[in-house]
GUNU-561096 format. One record per residue (C-alpha): residue in three letters; x, y, z. Coordinates in Angstrom, 1 decimal, decimal comma, m for minus. Layout:
N
+-----+--------+--------+--------+
|   r |   east |  north |     up |
+-----+--------+--------+--------+
| ALA |      X |      Y |      Z |
...
+-----+--------+--------+--------+
//
This chain:
167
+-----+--------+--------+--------+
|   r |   east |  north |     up |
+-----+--------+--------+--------+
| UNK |   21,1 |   m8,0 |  m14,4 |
| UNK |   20,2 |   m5,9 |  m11,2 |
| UNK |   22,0 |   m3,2 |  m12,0 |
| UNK |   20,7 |   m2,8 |  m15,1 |
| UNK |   17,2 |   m3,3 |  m13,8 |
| UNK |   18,0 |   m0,5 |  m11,3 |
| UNK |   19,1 |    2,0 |  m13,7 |
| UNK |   16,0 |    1,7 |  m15,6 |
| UNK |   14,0 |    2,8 |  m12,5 |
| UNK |   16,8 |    5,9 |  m12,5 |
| UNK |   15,4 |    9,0 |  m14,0 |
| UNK |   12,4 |    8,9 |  m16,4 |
| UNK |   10,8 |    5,8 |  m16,2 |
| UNK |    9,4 |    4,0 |  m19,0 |
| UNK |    6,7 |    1,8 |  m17,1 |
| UNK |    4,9 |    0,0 |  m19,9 |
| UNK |    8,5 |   m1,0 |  m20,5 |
| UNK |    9,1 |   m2,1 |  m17,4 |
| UNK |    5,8 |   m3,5 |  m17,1 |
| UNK |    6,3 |   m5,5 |  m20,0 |
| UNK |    9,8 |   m7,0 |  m18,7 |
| UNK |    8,1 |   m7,7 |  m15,0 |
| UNK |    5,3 |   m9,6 |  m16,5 |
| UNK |    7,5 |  m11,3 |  m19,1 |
| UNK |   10,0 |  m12,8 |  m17,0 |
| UNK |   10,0 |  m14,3 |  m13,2 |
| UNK |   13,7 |  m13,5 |  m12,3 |
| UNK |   12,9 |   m9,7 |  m13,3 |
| UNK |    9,4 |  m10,1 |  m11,5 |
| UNK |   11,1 |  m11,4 |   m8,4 |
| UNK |   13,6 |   m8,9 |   m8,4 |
| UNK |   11,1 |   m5,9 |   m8,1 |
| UNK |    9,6 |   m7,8 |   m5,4 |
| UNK |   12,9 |   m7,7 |   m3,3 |
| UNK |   13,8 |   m4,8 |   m4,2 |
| UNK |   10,4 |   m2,5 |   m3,9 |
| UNK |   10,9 |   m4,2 |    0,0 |
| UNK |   14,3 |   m2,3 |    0,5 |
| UNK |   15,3 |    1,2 |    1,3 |
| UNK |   16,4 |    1,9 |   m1,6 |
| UNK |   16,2 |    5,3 |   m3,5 |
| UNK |   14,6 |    3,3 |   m6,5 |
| UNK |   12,6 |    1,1 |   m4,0 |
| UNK |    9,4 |    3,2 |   m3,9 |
| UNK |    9,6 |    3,1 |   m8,2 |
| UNK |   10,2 |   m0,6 |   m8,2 |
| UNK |    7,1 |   m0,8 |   m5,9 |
| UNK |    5,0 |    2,0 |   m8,2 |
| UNK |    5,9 |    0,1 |  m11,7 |
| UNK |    5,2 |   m2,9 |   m9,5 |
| UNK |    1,5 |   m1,8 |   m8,8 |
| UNK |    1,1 |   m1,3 |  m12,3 |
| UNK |    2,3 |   m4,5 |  m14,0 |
| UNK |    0,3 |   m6,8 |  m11,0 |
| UNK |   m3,4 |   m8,0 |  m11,3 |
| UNK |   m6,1 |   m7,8 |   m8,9 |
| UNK |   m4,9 |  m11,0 |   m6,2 |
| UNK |   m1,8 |  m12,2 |   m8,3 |
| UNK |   m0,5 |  m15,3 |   m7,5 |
| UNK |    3,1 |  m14,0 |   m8,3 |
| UNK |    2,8 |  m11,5 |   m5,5 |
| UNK |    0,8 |  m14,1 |   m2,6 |
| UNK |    4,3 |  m15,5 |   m1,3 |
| UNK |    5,8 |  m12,3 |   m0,7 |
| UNK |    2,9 |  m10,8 |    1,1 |
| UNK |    3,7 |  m10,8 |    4,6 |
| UNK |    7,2 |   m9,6 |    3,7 |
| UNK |    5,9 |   m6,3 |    2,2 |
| UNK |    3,6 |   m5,7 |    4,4 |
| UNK |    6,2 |   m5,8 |    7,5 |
| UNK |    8,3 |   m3,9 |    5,4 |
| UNK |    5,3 |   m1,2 |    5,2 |
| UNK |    6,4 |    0,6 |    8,6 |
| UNK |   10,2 |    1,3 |    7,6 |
| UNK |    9,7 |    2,7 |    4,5 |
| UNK |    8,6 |    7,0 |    3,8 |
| UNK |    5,1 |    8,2 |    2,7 |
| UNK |    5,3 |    7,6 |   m0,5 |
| UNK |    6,9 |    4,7 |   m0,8 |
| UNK |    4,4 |    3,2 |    2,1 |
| UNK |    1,6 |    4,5 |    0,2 |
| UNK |    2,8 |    2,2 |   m2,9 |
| UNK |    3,3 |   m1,0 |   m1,0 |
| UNK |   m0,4 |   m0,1 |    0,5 |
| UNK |   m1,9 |    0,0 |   m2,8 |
| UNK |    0,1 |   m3,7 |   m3,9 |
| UNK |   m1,3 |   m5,0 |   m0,9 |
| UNK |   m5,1 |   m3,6 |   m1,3 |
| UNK |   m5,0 |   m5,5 |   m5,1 |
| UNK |   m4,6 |   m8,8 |   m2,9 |
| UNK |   m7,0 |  m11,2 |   m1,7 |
| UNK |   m5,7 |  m11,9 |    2,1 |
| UNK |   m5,6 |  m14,6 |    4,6 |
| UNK |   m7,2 |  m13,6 |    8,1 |
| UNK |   m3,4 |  m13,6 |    9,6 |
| UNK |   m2,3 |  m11,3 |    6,9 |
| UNK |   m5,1 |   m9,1 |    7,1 |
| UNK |   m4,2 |   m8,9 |   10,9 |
| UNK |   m0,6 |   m7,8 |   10,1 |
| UNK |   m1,6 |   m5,5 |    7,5 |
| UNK |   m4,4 |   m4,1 |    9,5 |
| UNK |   m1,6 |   m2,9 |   12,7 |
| UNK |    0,2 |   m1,2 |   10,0 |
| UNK |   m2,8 |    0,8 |    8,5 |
| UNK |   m4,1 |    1,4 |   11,8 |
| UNK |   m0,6 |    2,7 |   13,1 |
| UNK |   m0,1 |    4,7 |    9,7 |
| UNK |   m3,8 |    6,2 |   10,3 |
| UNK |   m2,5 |    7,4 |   13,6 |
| UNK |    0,8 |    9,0 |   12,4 |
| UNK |   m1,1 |   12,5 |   11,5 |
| UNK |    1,7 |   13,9 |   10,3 |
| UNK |    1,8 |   11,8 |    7,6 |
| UNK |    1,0 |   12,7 |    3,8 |
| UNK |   m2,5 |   12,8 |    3,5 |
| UNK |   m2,6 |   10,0 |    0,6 |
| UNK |   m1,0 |    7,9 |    2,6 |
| UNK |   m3,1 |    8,1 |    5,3 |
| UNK |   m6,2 |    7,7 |    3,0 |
| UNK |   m5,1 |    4,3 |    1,3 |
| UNK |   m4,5 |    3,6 |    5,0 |
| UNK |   m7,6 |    4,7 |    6,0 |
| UNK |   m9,7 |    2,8 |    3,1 |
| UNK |   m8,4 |   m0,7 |    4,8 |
| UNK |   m9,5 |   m0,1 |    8,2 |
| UNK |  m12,9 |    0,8 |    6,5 |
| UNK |  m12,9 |   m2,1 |    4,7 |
| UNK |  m11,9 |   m4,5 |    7,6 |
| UNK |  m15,0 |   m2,5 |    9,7 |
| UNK |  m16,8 |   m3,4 |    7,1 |
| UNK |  m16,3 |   m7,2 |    6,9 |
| UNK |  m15,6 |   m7,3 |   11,0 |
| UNK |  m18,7 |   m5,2 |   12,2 |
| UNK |  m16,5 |   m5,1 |   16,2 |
| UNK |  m13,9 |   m2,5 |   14,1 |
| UNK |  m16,8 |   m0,3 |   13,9 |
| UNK |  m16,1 |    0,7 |   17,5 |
| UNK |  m12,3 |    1,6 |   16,9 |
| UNK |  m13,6 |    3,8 |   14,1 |
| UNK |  m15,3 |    6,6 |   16,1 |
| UNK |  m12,4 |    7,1 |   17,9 |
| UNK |   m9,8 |    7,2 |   15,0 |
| UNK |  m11,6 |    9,4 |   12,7 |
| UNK |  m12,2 |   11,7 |   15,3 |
| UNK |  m11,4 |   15,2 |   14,3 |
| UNK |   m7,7 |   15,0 |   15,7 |
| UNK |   m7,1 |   12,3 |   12,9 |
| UNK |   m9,2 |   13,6 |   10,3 |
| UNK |   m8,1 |   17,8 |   10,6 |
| UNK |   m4,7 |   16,8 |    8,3 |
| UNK |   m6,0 |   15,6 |    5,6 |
| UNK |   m7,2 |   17,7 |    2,7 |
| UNK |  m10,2 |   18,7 |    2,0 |
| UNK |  m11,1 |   16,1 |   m1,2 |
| UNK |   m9,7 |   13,2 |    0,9 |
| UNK |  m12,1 |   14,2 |    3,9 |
| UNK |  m14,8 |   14,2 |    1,6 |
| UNK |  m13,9 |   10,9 |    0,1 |
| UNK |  m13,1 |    9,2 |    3,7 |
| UNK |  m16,7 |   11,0 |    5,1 |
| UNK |  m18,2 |    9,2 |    2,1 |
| UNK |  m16,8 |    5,6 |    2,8 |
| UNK |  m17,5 |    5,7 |    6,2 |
| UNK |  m20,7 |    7,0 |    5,9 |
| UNK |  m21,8 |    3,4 |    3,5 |
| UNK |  m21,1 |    1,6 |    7,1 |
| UNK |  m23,2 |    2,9 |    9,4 |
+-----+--------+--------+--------+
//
């Protein structure tokens, strides 16, 4: 069955396909979990389709959390920036939140990296300021203009605009 699962994330994908399999059956569910977790060539897709077939805090995804969100830092932009937005859809326990947190915060730093990836990134340490008002201090110094000079110019705006609703 994996295989064939795999080869439908090969080439064009058919997401409301897949969507409709993920949501249909738990074995096919579960394996897009595992598998968006890997480093895989089809990982990041398993983990795109997977962002599209989830609800906002599915219970389906809560007892995998902490394994994608460790598996955040391994993985390339795009890929990260996937698992990032699976995670964001999810209500999270304070430990998790810590976990995922370090990995936005050390994403944030990596300026280098694709500037959407850095956003969704970004959009969780705002968040987390905004729930944990002692963040607020972190945030001056991470979007000073060192951090903020790589991303684009619609991005900035959008980031300037976040950050401005917590001060």
């Amino acid at each position: 069955m994996s295989e064939e699962l795999i080869k439908l994330l090969e080439g064009k994908i058919d997401k409301d396909r897949i969507k409709t399999l993920i949501n249909k059956d738990d074995k096919i569910f579960k394996f897009f979990v595992q598998h968006c977790c890997k480093n895989k060539l089809t990982s990041w897709r398993a983990a795109w389709v997977l962002h599209h077939a989830i609800q906002k805090n599915d219970n389906r995804i809560k007892p995998h959390l902490k394994k994608i969100i460790l598996s955040i830092k391994e993985k390339k932009d795009g890929h990260q920036r996937e698992l990032l937005k699976i995670v964001q859809k999810m209500e999270l326990t304070e430990k998790e939140e810590g976990y995922f947190f370090d990995s936005c915060v050390n994403l944030w730093e990596e300026v280098h990296k694709k500037p959407a990836t850095r956003y969704y990134a970004g959009l969780f340490i705002i968040k987390m300021a905004k729930k944990y008002p002692e963040i607020k201090n972190e945030l001056e110094a991470l979007t000073s203009e060192y951090y903020t000079k790589t991303l684009s110019s619609g991005i900035r705006r959008i980031f300037d605009r976040e950050l401005l609703k917590i001060n």
